[in-house]
C-alpha positions in Angstrom: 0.0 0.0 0.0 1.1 3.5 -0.6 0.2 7.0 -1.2 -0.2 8.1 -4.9 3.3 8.4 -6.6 4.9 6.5 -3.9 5.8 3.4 -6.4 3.2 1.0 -6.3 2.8 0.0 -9.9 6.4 0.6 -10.9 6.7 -1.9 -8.7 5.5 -4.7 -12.1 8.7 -3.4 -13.4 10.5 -5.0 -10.7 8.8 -8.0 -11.2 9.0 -8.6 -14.5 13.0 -8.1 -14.2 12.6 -10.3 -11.2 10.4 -13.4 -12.1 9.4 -12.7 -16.2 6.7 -12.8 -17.8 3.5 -11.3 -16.2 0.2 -9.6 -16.2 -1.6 -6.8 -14.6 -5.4 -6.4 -13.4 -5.6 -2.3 -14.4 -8.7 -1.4 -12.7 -6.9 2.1 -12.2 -6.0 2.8 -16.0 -3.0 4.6 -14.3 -0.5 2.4 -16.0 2.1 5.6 -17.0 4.6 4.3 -15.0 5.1 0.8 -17.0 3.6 1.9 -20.1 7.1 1.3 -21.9 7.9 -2.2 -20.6 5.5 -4.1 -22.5 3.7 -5.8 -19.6 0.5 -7.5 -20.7 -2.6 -5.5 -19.0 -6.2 -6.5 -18.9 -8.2 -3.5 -18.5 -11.4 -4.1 -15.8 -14.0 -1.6 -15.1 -16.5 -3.1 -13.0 -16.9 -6.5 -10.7 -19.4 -8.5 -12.8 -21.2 -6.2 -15.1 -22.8 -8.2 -18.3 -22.4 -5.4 -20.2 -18.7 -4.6 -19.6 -16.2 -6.4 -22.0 -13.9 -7.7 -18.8 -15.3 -7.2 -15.9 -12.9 -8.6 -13.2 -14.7 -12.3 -12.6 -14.5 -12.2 -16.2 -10.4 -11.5 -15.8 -10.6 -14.3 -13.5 -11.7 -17.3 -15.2 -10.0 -16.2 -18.0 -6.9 -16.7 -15.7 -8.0 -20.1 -14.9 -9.1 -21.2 -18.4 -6.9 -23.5 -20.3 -6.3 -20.7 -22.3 -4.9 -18.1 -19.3 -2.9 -21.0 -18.0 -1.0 -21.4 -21.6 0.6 -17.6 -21.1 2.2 -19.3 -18.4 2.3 -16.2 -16.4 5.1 -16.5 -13.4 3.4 -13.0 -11.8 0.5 -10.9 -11.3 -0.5 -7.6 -10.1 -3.9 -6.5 -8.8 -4.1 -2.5 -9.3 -5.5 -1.8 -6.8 -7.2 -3.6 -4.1 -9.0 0.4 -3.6 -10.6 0.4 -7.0 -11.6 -3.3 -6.5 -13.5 -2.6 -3.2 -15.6 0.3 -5.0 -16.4 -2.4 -7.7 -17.7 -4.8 -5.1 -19.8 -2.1 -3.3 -21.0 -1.0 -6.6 -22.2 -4.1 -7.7 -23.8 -5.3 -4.0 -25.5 -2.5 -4.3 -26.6 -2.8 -7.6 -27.7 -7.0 -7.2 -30.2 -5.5 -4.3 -31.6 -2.7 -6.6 -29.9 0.4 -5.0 -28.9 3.4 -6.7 -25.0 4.5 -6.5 -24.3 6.3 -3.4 -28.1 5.7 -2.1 -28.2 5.0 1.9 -29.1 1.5 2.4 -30.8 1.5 6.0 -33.0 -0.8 6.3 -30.5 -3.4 4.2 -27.4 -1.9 5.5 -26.3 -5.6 7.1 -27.2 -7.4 4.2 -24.7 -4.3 2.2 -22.0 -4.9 4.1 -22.7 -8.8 4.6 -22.5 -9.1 1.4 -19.6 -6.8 -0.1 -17.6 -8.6 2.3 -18.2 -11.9 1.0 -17.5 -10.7 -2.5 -14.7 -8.5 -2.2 -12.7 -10.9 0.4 -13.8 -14.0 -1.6 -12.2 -12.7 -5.1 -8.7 -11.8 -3.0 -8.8 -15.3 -1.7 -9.2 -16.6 -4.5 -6.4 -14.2 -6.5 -4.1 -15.1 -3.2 -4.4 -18.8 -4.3 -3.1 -18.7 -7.7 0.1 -20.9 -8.5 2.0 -17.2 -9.1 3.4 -14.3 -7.4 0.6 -12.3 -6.7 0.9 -8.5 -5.9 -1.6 -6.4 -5.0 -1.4 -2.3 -4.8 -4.1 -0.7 -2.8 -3.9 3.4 -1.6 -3.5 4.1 2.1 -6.1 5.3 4.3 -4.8 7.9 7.3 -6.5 7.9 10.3 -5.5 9.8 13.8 -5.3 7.4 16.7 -6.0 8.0 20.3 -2.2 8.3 20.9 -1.7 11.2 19.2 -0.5 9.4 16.1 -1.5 8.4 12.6 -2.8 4.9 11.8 -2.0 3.6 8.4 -4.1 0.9 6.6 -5.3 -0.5 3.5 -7.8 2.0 1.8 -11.1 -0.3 1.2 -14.6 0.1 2.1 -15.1 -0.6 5.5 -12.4 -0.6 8.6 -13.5 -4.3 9.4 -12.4 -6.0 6.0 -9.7 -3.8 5.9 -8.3 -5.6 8.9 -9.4 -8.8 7.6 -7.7 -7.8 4.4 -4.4 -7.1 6.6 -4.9 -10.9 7.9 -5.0 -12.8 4.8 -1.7 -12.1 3.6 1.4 -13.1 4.6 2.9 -10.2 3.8 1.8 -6.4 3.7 4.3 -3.8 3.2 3.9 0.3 2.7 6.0 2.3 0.4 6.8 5.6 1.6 8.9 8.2 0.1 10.0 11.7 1.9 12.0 14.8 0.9 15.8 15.1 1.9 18.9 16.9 0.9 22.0 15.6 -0.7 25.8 16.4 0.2 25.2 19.5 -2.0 22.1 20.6 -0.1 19.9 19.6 -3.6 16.2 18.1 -2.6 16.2 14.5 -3.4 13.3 11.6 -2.7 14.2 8.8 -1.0 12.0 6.1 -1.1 11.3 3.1 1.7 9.3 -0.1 2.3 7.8 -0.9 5.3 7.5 -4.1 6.9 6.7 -4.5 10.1 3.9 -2.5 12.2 5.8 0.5 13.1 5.0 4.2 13.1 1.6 3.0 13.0 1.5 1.3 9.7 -0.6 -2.0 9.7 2.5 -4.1 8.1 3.2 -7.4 8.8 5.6 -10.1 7.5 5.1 -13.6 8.9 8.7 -15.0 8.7 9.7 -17.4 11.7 13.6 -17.0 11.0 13.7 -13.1 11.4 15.0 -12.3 7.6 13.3 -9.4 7.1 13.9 -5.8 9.1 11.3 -3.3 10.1 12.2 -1.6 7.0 14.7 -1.2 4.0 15.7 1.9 2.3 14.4 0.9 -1.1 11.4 0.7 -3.5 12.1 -2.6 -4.9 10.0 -5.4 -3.1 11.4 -8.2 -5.0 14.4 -7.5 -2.9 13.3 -8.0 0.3 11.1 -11.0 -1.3 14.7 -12.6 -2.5 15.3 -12.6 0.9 12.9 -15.3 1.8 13.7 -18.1 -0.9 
């Protein structure tokens, strides 16, 4: 997760170096940032709308049709998990005959009930793919009772967020801040986060201790070589 411009879609550029071929789930349409590397892209603008050319379960059993599996893909990226949560909403919504943006009182359980279900179901099922599987998603800020900022996974809801936080084994946050050089000229310097400090909800499950708090780089696949 990261903040826009922080480096989370340049981030199939490290893959593909990294692992080869590869695709990536563009719900953003944001792809400026890899538009010269040649990376296969599906583009998806909506959860499961008949009308839409790919929807995303459409992207999906593409992936697991005889055909998807002969690309032989060895990664893929989700971008992002943000976009994807507005899709679910949209079409919960939609499957119980409410308008966009409508208040749902009187079904607001069976809204949330089911939005869950959907949008936590399709990133199991992306998690289980026989791949490396990234997936972006934009950071939501919130002040804590501390005094300090609390950084998690922008999605509807701050319940499947932290559900979203659990299913993974790994969720890191790229951050990027102003400094000077030797010569006093501004420079960005770029870092990933791993590990839930300065109240980012990062995690890394990894029983021999490989991996720091955090590394002073914006390539994951660096950290990840760490763990093979």
């Amino acid at each position: 997760m990261g903040d826009p411009g922080a480096g989370k879609t340049f981030q199939a550029r490290h893959f593909m170096r990294r692992y080869g071929n590869g695709i990536i789930l563009s719900l953003e349409g944001g792809l400026v940032s890899v538009s010269d590397a040649s990376i296969p892209y599906l583009p998806i603008s909506s959860w499961d709308n008949q009308d839409d050319p790919l929807s995303f379960r459409k992207a999906c059993k593409w992936l697991a049709s005889a055909e998807g599996r002969a690309q032989n893909y060895k990664w893929l990226m989700l971008d992002s998990l943000s976009e994807l949560s507005d899709m679910a909403m949209a079409h919960v919504k939609e499957g119980l005959g409410l308008s966009p943006g409508k208040e749902a009182k009187a079904n607001n359980f069976k809204v949330w009930e089911d939005y869950a279900t959907a949008f936590l179901g399709g990133c199991r099922w992306l998690r289980s793919q026989p791949l490396h599987v990234i997936m972006t998603c934009h950071t939501a800020d919130k002040d804590n009772d501390d005094g300090g900022v609390d950084h998690r996974p922008l999605v509807q809801g701050s319940k499947v967020a932290t559900q979203l936080v659990g299913m993974y084994d790994y969720v890191f946050a790229l951050t990027k801040k102003s400094i000077k050089d030797e010569n006093g000229v501004d420079q960005v310097a770029r870092y990933i986060i791993c590990d839930a400090i300065r109240g980012y909800q990062c995690k890394a499950r990894d029983p021999k201790n490989r991996i720091k708090p955090y590394y002073a780089t914006d390539d994951v696949t660096t950290i990840l070589d760490l763990l093979e």
